[in-house]
C-alpha positions as CSV (number, residue, x, y, z in Angstrom):
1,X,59.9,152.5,10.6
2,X,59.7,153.3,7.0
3,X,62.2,152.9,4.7
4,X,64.1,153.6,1.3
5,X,65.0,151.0,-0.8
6,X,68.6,152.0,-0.9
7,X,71.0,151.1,1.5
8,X,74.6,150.6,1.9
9,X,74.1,147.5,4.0
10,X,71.2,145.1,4.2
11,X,71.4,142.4,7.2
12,X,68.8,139.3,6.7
13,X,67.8,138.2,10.0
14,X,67.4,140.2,13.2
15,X,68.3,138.0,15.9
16,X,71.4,138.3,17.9
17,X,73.7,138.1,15.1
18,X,72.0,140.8,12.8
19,X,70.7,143.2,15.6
20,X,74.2,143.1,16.9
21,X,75.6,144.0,13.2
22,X,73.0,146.9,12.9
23,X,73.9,148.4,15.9
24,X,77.8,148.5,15.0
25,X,76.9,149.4,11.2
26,X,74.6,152.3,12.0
27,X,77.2,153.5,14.8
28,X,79.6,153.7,11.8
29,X,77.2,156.0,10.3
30,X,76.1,153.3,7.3
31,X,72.2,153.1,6.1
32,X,71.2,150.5,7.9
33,X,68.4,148.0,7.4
34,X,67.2,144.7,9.0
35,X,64.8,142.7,7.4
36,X,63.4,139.9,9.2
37,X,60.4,137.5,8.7
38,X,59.1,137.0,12.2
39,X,60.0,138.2,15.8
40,X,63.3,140.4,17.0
41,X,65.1,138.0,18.3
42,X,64.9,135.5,15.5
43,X,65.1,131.6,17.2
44,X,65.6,133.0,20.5
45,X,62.0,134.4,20.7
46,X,60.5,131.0,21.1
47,X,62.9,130.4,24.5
48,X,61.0,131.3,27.5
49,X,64.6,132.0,29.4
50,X,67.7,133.1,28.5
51,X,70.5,133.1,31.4
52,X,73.6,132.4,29.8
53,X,73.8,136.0,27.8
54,X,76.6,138.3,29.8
55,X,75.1,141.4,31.9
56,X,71.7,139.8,31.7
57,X,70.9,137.4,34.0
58,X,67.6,136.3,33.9
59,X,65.5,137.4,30.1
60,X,63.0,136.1,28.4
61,X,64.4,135.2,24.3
62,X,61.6,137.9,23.2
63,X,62.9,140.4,25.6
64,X,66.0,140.0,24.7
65,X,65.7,140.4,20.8
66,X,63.4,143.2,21.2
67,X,65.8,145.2,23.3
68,X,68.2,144.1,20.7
69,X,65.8,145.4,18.2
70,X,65.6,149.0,20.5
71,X,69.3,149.3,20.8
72,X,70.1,149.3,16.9
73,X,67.2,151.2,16.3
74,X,68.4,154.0,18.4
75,X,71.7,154.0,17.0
76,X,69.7,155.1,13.2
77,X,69.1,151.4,12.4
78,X,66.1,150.8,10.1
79,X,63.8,147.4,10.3
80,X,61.5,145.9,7.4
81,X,59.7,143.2,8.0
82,X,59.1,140.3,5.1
83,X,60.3,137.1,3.8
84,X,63.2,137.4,1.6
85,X,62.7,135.1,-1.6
86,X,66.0,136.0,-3.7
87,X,69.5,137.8,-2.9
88,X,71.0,138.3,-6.5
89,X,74.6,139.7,-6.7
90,X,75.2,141.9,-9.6
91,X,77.9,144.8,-10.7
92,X,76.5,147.9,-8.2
93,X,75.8,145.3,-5.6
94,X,73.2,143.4,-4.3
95,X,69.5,143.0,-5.4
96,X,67.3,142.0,-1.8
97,X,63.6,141.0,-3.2
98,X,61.0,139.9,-0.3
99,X,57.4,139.3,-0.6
100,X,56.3,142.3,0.2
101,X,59.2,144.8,-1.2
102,X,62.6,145.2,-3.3
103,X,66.0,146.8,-1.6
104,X,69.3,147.5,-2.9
105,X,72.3,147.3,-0.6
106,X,75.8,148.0,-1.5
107,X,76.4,145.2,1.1
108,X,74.9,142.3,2.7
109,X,75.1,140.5,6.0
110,X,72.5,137.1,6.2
111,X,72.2,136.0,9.7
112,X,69.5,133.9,8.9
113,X,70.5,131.4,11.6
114,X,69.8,127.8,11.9
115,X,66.5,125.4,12.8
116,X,66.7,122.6,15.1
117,X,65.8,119.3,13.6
118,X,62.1,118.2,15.3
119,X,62.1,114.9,17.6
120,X,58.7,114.6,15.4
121,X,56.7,113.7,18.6
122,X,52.8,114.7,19.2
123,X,53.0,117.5,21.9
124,X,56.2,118.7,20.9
125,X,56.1,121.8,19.7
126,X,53.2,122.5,22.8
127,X,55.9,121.9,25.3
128,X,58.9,123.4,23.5
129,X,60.5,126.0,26.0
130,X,57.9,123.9,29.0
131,X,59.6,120.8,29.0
132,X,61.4,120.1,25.5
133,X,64.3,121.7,24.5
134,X,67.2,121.9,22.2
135,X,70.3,122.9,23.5
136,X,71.7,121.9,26.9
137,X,74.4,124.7,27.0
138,X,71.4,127.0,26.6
139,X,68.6,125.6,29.2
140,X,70.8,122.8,30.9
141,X,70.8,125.5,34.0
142,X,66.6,124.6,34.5
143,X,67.2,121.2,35.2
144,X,70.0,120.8,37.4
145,X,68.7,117.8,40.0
146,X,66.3,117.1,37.5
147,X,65.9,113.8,35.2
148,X,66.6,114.7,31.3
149,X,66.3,112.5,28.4
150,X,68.0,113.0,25.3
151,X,66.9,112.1,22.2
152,X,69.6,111.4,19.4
153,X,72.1,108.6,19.1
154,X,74.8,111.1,16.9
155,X,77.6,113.5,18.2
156,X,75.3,115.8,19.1
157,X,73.7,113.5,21.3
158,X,76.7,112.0,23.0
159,X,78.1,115.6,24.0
160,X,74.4,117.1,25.4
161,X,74.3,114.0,27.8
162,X,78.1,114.4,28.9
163,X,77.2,118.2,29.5
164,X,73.7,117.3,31.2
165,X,75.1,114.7,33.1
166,X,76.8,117.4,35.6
167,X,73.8,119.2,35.9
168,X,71.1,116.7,36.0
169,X,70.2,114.2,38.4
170,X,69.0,111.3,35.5
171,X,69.7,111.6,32.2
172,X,68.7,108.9,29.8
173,X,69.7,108.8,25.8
174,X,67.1,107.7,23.3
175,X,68.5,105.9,20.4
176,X,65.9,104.8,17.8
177,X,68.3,102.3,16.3
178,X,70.6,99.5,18.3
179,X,73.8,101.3,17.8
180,X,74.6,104.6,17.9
181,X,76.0,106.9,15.1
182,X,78.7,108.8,16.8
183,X,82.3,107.5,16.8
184,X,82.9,104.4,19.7
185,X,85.2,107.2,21.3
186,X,82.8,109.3,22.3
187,X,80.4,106.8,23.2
188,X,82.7,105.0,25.1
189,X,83.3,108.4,27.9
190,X,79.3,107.6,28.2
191,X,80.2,104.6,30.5
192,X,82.4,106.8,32.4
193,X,79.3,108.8,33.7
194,X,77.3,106.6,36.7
195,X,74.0,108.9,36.0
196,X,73.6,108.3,32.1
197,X,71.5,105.4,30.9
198,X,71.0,104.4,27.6
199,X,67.5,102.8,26.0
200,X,68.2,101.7,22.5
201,X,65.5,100.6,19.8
202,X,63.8,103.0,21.8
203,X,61.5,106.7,20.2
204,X,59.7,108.9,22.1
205,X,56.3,109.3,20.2
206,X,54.0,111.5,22.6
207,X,54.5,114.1,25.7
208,X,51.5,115.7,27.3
209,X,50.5,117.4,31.0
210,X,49.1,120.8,31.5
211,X,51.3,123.2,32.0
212,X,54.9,121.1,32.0
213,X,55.4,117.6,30.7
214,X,53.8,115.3,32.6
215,X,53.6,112.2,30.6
216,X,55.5,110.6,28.0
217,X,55.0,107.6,25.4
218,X,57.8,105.3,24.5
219,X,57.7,103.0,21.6
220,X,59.8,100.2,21.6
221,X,60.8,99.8,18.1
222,X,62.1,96.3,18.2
223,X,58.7,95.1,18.9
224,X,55.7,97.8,18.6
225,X,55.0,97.9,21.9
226,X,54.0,101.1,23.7
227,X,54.0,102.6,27.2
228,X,53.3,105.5,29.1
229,X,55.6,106.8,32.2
230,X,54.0,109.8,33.9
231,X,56.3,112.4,36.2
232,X,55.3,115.2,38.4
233,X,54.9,118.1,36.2
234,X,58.1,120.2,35.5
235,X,60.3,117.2,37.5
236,X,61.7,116.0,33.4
237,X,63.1,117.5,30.8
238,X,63.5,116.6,26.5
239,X,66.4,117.3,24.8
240,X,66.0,116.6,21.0
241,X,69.3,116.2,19.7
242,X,69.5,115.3,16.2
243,X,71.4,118.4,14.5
244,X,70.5,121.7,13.2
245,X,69.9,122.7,9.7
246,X,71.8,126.5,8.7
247,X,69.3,128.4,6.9
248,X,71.4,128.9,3.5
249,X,68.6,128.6,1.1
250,X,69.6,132.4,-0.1
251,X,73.2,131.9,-0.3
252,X,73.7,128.3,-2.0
253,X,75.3,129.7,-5.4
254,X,77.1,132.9,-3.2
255,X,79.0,130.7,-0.4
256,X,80.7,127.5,0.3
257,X,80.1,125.4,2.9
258,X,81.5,123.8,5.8
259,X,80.8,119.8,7.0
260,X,78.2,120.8,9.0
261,X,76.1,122.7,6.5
262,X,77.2,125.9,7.4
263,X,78.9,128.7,5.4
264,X,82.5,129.2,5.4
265,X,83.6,132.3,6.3
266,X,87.2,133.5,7.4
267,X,88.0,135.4,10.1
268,X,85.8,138.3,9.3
269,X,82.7,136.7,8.5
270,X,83.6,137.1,4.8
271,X,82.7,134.9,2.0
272,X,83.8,134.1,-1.2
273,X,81.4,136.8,-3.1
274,X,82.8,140.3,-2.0
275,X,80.8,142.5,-0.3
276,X,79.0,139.6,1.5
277,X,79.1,137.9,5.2
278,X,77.5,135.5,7.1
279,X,77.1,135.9,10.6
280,X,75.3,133.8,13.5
281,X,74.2,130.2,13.1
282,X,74.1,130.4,9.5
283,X,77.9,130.0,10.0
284,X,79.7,126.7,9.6
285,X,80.9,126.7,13.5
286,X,81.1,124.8,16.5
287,X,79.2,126.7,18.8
288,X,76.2,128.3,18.3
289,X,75.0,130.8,21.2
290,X,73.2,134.1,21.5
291,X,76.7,135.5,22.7
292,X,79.0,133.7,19.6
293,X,75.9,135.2,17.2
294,X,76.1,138.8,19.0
295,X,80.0,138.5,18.2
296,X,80.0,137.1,14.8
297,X,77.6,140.2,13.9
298,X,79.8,143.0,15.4
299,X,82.8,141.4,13.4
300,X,80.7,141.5,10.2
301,X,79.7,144.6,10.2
302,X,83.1,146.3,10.7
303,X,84.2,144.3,7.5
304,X,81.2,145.3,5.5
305,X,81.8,149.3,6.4
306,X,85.8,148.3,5.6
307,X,84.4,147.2,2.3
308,X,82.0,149.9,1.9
309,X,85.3,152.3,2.4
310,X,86.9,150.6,-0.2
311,X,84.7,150.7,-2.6
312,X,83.7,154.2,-2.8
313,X,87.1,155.8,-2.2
């Protein structure tokens, strides 16, 4: 769809949380645009199901975001496709400069998400969505009965086996170290659960199979030593849980941010620079799902038009 490069709002990122704010900023009647780098859909493209989203119970992530994609469109919603390099703030507003093209936006949302951390296995990124995963309260549903390993020894970690551990039949934690990282509390609630085992000084280095996982290669890290288990295909799952990583690179001298890495924002999605928001998993925020993202975006957009108002009144 082509485009001007004028704009009273410019959202970076079209995934839940920027597809969502399009839709309610171009029902508001603002000039719209979208700019993302890859898919509709943003992270969720790369998920093979999505099952958890409200009204839609069974979707593939691409699906999803492209409907997402259609729905703002419809509503007068432009979409530009590049990688934004620089978001400058200046007197009229906001300067958006991509590879590709310029745009000038009287208001910006950035829903530019966040990026799992990698297990850094061999095979991972083959079976990501066929065996390896990274969020239980997203795919935990696909292996109910089934044995899970987790790999992590933080918070993160402790809380995906906890939450696994009432859906799966197995579910083992993989801590590279002897100890783990997250508090003794939590930790201890791990003991409480008869189906959790822990392997410490323990990494996961390969996974292979054909269509699901079928193999996987532990190292013990105490000693060097390496062996292979081998499962029936689509029988395991892998959970890498070592954190997330907010996408803020474009905001870092606009925003502050929260313990997590995330950007503060208050209750609108607002930041300390006016005129901008952050919405989605870019957000400093304790849970991050297609339907909080969807939410954070439709509360972002009515503050930008708010703002919008305000400013040209």
């Amino acid at each position: 769809m082509s485009t001007t490069n004028q704009h009273d709002l410019v959202i970076i990122g079209g995934g839940p949380a920027g597809y969502s704010a399009a839709l309610y900023a171009a029902r508001a009647s603002l000039d719209t645009l979208v700019v993302e780098q890859g898919m509709p859909g943003g992270q969720i493209a790369t998920s093979d199901m999505i099952d958890n989203y409200p009204g839609i119970s069974l979707c593939s992530g691409s699906e999803l975001g492209q409907k997402m994609q259609a729905h703002a469109e419809s509503a007068g919603a432009q979409s530009a496709y590049g990688s934004v390099q620089s978001l400058v703030r200046h007197e009229g507003g906001f300067t958006i400069k991509t590879d590709l093209d310029s745009f000038e936006a009287k208001s910006v949302i950035v829903a530019t998400g966040a990026t799992p951390r990698p297990g850094n296995f061999s095979g991972e990124e083959t079976f990501r969505g066929r065996g390896v995963s990274y969020c239980a309260t997203c795919d935990g549903m696909f292996y109910r009965g089934k044995r899970v390993f987790i790999i992590g020894g933080g918070n993160s970690a402790v809380e995906e086996a906890l939450y696994l551990s009432n859906l799966a039949d197995r579910v083992e934690i993989i801590v590279r170290r002897d100890v783990f990282r997250a508090p003794r509390g939590m930790v201890d609630r791990l003991a409480m659960k008869p189906n959790i085992t822990i392997r410490y000084q323990t990494s996961i280095t390969e996974v292979s199979g054909a269509t699901f996982i079928g193999a996987i290669t532990f190292r013990d890290n105490a000693t060097g030593e390496m062996h292979v288990e081998s499962y029936d295909e689509g029988s395991v799952g892998i959970f890498v849980a070592v954190g997330q990583d907010p996408a803020t690179r474009l905001v870092a001298d606009l925003v502050e941010f929260g313990p997590d890495g995330g950007v503060l924002t208050d209750e609108h999605m607002g930041t300390k620079t006016p005129g901008l928001y952050c919405a989605g998993d870019v957000r400093s925020k304790s849970l991050r799902q297609v339907v909080t993202a969807a939410a954070d975006g439709a509360i972002a957009a009515t503050a930008a038009y708010q703002y919008i108002e305000s400013i040209s009144a």
